[in-house]
C-alpha positions in Angstrom: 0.0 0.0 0.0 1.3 3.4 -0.7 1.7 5.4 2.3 0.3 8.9 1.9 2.4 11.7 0.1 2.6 15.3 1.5 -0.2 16.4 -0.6 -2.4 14.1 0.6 -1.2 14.2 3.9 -2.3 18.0 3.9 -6.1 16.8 4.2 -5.4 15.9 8.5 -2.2 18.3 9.2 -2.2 21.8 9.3 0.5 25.0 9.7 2.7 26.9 12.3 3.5 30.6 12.0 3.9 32.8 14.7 1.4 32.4 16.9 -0.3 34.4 19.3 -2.1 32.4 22.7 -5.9 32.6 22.2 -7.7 35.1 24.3 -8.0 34.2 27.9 -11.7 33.3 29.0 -13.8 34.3 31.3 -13.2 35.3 34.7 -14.8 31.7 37.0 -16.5 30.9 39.6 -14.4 31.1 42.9 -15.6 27.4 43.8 -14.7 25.8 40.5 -11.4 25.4 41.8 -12.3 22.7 44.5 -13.8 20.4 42.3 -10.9 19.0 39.9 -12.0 17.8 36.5 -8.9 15.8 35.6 -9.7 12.1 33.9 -13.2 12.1 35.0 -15.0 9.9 32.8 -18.8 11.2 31.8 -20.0 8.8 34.2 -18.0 10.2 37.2 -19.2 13.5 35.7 -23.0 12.6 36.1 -22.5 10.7 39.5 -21.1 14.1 41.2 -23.9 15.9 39.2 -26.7 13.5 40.6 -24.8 13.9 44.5 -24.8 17.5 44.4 -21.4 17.4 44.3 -20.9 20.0 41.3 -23.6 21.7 39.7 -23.1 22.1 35.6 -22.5 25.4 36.4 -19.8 25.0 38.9 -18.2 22.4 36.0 -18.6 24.4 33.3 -16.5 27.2 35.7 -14.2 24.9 36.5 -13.3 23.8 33.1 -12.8 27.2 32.1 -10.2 27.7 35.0 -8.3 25.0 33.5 -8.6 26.3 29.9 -7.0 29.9 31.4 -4.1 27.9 32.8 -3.3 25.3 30.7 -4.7 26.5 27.2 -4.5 30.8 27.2 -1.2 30.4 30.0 1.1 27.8 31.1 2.1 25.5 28.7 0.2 27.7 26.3 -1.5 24.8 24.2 -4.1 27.2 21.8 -6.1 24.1 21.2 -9.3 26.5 22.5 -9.9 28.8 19.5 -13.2 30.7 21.5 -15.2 30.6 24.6 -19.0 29.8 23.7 -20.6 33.0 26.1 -24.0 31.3 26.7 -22.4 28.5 28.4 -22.9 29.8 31.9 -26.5 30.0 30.9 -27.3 26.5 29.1 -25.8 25.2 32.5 -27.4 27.0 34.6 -30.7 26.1 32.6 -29.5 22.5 32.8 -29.3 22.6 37.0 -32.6 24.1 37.0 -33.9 20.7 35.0 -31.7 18.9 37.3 -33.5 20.3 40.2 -36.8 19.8 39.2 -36.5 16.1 38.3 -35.5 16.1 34.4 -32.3 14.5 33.4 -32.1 14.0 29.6 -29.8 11.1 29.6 -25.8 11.0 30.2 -24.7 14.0 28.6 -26.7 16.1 30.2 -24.7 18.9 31.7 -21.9 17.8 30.2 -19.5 20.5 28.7 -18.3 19.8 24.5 -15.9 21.8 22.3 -16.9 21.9 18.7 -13.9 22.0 16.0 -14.7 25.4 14.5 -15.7 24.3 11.3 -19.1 23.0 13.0 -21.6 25.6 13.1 -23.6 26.5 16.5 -26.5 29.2 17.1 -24.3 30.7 20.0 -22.6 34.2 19.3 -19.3 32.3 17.7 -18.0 32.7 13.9 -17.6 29.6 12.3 -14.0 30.0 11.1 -12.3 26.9 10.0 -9.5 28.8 11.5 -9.2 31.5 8.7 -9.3 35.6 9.4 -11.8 35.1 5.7 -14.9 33.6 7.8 -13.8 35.5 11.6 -17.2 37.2 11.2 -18.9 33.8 10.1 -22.1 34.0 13.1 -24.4 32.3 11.5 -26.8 32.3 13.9 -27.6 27.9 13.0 -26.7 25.2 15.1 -25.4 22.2 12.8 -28.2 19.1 13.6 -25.8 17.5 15.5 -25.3 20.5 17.3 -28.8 20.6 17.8 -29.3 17.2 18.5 -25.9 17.2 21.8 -28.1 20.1 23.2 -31.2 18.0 23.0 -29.0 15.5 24.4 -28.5 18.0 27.3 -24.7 18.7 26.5 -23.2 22.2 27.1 -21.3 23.7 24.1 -18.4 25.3 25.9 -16.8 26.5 22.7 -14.9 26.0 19.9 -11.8 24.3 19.1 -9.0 25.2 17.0 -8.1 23.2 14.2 -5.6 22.8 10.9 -6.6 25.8 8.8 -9.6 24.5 6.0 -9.1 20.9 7.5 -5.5 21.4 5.8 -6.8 21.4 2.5 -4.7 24.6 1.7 -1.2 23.7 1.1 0.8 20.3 0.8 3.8 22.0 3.1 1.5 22.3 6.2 2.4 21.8 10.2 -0.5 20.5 11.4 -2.4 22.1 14.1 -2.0 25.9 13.4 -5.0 28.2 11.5 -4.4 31.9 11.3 -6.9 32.8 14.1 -5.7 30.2 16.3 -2.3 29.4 16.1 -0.2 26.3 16.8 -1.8 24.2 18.7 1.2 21.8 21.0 0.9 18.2 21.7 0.8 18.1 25.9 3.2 14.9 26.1 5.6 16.9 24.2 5.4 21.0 23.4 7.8 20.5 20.5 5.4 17.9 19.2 2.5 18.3 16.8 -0.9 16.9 17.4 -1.8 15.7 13.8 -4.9 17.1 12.2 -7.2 18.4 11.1 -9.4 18.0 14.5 -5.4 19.2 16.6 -7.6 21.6 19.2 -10.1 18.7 19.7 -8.1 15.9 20.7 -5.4 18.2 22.3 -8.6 19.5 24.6 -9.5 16.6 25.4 -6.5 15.0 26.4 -5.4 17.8 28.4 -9.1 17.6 30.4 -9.9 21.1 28.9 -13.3 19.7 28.4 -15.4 16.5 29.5 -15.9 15.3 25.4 -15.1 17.2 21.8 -16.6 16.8 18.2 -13.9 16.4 15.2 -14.4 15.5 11.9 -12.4 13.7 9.5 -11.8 13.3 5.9 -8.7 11.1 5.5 -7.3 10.9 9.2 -8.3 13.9 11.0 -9.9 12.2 13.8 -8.1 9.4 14.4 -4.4 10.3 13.7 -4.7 13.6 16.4 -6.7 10.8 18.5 -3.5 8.3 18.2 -1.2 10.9 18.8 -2.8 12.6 22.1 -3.6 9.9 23.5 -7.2 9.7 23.7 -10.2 7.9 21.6 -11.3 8.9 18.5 -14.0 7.1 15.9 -14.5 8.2 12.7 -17.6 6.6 12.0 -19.3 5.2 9.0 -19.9 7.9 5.8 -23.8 8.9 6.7 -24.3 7.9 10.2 -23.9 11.1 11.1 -25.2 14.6 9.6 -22.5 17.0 7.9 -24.9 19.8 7.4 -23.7 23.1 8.2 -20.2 21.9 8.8 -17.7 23.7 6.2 -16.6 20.9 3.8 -14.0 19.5 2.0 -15.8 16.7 0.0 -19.6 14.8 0.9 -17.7 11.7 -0.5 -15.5 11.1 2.5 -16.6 14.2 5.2 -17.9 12.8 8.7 -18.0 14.2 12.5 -16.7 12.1 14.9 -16.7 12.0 18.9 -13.5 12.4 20.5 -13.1 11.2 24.4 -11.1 10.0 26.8 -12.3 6.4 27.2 -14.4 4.6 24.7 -17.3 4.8 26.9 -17.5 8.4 26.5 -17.3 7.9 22.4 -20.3 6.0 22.8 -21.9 8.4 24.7 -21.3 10.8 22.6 -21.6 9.3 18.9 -25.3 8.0 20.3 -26.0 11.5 20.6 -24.7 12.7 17.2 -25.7 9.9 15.1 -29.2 9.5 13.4 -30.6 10.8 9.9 -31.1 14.7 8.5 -33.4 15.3 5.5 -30.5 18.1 4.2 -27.8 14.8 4.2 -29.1 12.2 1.5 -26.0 10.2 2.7 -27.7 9.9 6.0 -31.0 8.0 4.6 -30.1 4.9 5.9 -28.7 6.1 9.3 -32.3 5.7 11.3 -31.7 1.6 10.6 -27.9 1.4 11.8 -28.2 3.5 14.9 -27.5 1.2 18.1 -27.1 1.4 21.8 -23.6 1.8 21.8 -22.7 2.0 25.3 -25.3 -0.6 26.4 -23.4 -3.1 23.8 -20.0 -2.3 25.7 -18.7 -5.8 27.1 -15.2 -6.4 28.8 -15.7 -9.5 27.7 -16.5 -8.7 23.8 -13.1 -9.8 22.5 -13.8 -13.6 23.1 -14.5 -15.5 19.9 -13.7 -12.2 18.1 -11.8 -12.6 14.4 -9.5 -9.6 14.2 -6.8 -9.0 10.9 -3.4 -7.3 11.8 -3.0 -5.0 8.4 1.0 -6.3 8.2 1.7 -3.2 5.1 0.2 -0.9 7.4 3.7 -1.8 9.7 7.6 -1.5 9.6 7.7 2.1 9.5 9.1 2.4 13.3 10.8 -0.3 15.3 9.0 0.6 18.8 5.4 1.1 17.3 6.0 -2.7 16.0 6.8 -3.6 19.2 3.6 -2.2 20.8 1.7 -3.8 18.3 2.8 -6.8 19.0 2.0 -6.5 22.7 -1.9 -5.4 21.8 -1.7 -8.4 20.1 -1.1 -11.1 22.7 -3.6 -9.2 25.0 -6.0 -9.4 22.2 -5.3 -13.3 21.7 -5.3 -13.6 25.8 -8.8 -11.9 25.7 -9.9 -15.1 23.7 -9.4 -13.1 20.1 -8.4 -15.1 17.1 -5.8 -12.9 15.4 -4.7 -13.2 11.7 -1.7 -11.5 10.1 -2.9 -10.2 7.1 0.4 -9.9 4.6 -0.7 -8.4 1.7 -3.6 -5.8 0.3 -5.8 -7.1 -2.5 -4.1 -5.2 -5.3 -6.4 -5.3 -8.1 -8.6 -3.0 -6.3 -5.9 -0.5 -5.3 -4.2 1.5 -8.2 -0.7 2.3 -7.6 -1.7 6.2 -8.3 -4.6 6.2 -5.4 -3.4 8.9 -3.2 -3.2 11.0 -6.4 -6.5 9.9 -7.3 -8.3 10.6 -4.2 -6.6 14.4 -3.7 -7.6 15.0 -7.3 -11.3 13.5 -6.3 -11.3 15.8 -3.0 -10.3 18.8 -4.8 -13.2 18.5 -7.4 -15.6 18.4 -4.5 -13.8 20.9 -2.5 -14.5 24.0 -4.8 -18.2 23.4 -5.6 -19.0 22.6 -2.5 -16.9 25.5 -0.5 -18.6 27.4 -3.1 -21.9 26.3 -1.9 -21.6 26.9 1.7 -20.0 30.1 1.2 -22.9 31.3 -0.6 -25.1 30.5 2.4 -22.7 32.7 4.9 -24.2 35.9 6.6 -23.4 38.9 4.3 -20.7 40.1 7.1 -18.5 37.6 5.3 -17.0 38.8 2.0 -15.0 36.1 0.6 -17.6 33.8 -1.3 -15.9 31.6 -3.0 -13.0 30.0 -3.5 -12.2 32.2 -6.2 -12.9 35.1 -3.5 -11.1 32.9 -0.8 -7.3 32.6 -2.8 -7.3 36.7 -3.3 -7.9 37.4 0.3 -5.0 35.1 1.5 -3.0 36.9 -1.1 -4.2 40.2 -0.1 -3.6 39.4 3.6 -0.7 37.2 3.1 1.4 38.3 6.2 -0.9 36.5 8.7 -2.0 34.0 6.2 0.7 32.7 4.2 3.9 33.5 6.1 5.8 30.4 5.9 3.5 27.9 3.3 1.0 28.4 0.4 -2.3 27.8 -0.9 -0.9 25.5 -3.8 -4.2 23.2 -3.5 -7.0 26.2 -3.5 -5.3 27.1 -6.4 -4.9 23.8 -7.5 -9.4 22.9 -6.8 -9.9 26.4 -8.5 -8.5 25.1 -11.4 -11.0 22.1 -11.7 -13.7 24.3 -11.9 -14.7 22.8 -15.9 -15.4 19.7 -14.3 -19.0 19.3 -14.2 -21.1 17.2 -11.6 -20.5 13.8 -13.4 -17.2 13.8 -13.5 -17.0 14.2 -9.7 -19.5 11.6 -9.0 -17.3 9.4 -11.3 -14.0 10.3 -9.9 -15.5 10.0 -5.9 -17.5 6.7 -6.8 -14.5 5.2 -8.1 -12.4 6.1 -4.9 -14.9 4.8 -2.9 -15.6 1.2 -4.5 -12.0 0.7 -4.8 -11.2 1.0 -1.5 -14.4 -0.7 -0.2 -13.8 -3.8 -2.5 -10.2 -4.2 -1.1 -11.3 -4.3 3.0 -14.5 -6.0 1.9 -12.2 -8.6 0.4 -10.5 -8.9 3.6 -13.2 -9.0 5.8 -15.4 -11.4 4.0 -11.8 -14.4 3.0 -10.7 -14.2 6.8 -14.2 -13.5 8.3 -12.7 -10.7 10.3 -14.5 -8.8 12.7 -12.4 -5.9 12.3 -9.0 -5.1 10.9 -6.2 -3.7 13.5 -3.0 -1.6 13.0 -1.4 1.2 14.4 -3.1 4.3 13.8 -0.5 7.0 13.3 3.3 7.3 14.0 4.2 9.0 17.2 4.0 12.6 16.9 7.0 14.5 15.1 8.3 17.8 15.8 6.5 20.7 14.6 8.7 22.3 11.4 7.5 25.4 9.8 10.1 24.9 7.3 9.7 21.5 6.2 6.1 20.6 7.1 5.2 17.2 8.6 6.9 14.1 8.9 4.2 11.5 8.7 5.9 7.4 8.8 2.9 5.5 8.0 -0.9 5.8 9.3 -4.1 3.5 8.8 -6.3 6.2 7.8 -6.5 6.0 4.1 -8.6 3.2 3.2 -11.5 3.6 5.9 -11.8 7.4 4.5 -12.3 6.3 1.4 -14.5 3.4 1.9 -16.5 5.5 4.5 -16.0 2.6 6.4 -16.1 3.4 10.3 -12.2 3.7 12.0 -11.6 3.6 16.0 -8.3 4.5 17.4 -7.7 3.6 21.1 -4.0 4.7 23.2 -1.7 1.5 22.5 0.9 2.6 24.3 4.0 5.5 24.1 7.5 5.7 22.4 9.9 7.9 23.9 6.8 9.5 25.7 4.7 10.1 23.2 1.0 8.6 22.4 0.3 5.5 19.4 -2.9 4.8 18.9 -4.2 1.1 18.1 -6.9 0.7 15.7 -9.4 -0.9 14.8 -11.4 -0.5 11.1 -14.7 -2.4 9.9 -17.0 -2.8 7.7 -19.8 -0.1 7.0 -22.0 0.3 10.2 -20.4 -1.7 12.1 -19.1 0.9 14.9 -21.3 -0.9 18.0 -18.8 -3.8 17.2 -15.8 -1.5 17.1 -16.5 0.2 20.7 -17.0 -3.3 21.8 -13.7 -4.6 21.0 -12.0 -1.2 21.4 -13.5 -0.8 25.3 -12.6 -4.4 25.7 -9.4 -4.4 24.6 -8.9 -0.5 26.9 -10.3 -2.1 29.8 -7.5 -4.8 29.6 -4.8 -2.7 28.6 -5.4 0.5 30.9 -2.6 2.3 28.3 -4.0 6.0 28.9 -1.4 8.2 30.3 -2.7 11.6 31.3 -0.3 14.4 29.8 2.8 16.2 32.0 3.7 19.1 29.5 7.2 18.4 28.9 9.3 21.0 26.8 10.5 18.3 24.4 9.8 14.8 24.1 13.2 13.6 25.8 11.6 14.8 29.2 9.0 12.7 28.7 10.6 9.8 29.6 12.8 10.6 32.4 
């Protein structure tokens, strides 16, 4: 299998500049300090909720003390892009529920950052980390915006992310946008976090907030996931609704939960997930939604059929090493596990990365072009067109150190009419379906498992990202759903283990994935080391 080129890799990394710390948030509640937040699991969360021992106010406060001094001060980590202002307010509103006998489920309460390339009805632009949408208030919450506040969950705000989902330049750092800056890996400030969803899984592993939302196209849940240390799913293409989330391309965009256990991913993907009359991917969601957490089982690797994805190895000694350990706890859980050698060629051109990018770019301008059109008139760039002069026009604080080679490059597509994208994207996608079907259906696997992502590299505004190997190609492209759970650490830093299946399959997945954490225990919260050396001593 060829491992993903720079330009592709630009889709889940993002850029560092010089960066400024996000503003500091609000002043909090004098009290929040006594209750500490740190690794609290949404369950702990709800039982000191149902004991009175923290109201959702008093959590909400005391997550924002920890934003001001790990996030705005201290280690300085800028994965908090903005402070949703109504938060206060939804919680209070959510203790006066509390108080009078109405407890929506699990989340309710519960503070969530939203990448900010998910729209919510708060006062907060919708940026996707660029100064061209810093006056993006829509005014709409995304459905599954809508749907976590149904659920009871508080938006705290929004987190910062790879600039466009890193769809801007093949030369990126990931992690940095314009508005936000670079957002640092907390098990090593040298370190990147991956992308596009950095903020989100750098929030959450630093306890900044209880749960966050990321999205992926090709990686950017799961590789930030594998390289913070914490959960991420990217689940299947249509369980969950992309509306009013800024896109890249409807053939391979998704929102994702990212958590700290794989509990909490099921908490949180049962909330997101269902169908929305605006996404015709999501027609078939209503029939694959499950009780995720309810099917969590320690015992749920026993009798399981699990493929190791041997290309998707060799690219570091140590990560080989840990994934040969999560193999013999698998196979001591009572899992039947296969080496799977080779990829089922015929299925996989040698020129797929090119293909897909070239796929993604198609998509990208018409449908940038779409939402753009849809913005509130405050926003003057709209189009891509629109987008490419305004980084040139304001190319100090947008292109410092890299370009905007693939905006260029989509603009340039703009003669291809809708057929030819639904060719190019329905090619991508039965391609790479065929080839993990294959695999699934000769070994009768229940899921495929490699390691997610390299460890992190160091963040280099002058050569861009270093990426070794990753897993996250072929589930993007199939839509197929992807789980990464913490495997273990080189040198200090966070590999993810994960586990890929077939479409709709992701109750199995948090099955075998909370089985196989529950055995493992592998999650190391973060110390904030200067470089990853420290880390070890």
């Amino acid at each position: 299998m060829t491992r993903l080129r720079n330009a592709l890799g630009a889709l889940w990394l993002a850029t560092f500049v010089s960066c400024s710390a996000p503003s500091a948030p609000p002043a909090v509640h004098p009290g929040a300090a006594r209750y500490d937040v740190e690794e609290k699991t949404v369950a702990m969360l709800q039982a000191d909720l149902a004991a009175g021992r923290i109201s959702s106010e008093g959590l909400v406060a005391a997550y924002l003390e920890r934003i001001d001094a790990l996030d705005a001060r201290g280690p300085t980590l800028r994965a908090v892009l903005a402070i949703n202002p109504a938060a206060r307010d939804a919680a209070r509103a959510l203790d006066r529920e509390r108080a009078a006998g109405r407890v929506r489920g699990p989340l309710h309460g519960i503070p969530v950052l939203l990448k900010d390339n998910i729209e919510s009805a708060d006062a907060l632009p919708t940026t996707a980390g660029s100064l061209a949408l810093e006056h993006n208030v829509t005014g709409r919450d995304a459905p599954i915006v809508a749907q976590l506040r149904a659920a009871g969950a508080i938006v705290l705000g929004k987190a910062n992310l790879s600039e466009w989902a890193n769809i801007r330049s093949s030369h990126a750092t990931s992690g940095w946008s314009a508005l936000g800056g670079l957002t640092r890996n907390p098990y090593a400030l040298d370190r990147n976090p991956c992308g596009s969803s950095s903020g989100s899984a750098v929030a959450v592993a630093a306890n900044l907030s209880a749960l966050a939302v990321g999205t992926e196209t090709d990686g950017s849940i799961t590789c930030p996931s594998s390289m913070t240390g914490v959960v991420g799913l990217k689940p299947t293409l249509g369980l969950v609704s992309r509306t009013r989330i800024i896109p890249i391309s409807a053939a391979q965009d998704t929102a994702g939960p990212v958590a700290r256990s794989v509990a909490d991913a099921a908490l949180l993907l049962q909330a997101l997930a269902g169908p929305d009359p605006e996404d015709p991917a999501t027609v078939e969601a209503r029939a694959h939604v499950s009780g995720y957490a309810a099917a969590l089982s320690p015992q749920a690797l026993a009798g399981s059929r699990l493929g190791v994805l041997q290309p998707f190895t060799g690219y570091l000694p140590q990560v080989d090493l840990l994934l040969s350990a999560a193999v013999a706890e698998l196979k001591r859980a009572g899992a039947t596990v296969e080496i799977i050698e080779r990829l089922p060629e015929p299925a996989l051109p040698p020129d797929l990365d090119e293909r897909e990018l070239t796929a993604l770019l198609m998509d990208f301008r018409a449908e940038l072009n779409t939402y753009l059109a849809s913005t509130p008139t405050a926003v003057k760039t709209r189009s891509l067109a629109a987008l490419i002069a305004f980084n040139r026009e304001h190319a100090a604080r947008e292109l410092p150190h890299f370009g905007q080679e693939l905006f260029v490059r989509a603009e340039a597509t703009a003669d291809h009419d809708r057929a030819a994208r639904a060719l190019a994207r329905s090619q991508n996608q039965a391609g790479a379906a065929r080839a993990l079907d294959a695999l699934f259906d000769a070994h009768k696997l229940d899921a495929l498992i490699a390691p997610t992502q390299s460890p992190a590299f160091t963040s280099d505004l002058v050569n861009g990202d270093h990426v070794l190997g990753g897993a996250a190609q072929l589930p993007a492209m199939a839509g197929y759903p992807h789980l990464s759970v913490p495997m273990g650490r080189v040198a200090g830093l966070p590999v993810g283990l994960s586990f890929i299946g077939p479409a709709w399959s992701e109750a199995r997945l948090l099955a075998l994935g909370h089985a196989y954490e529950q055995r493992s225990q592998l999650r190391r919260k973060p110390e904030y080391p200067q470089h990853a050396a420290l880390a070890e001593r």
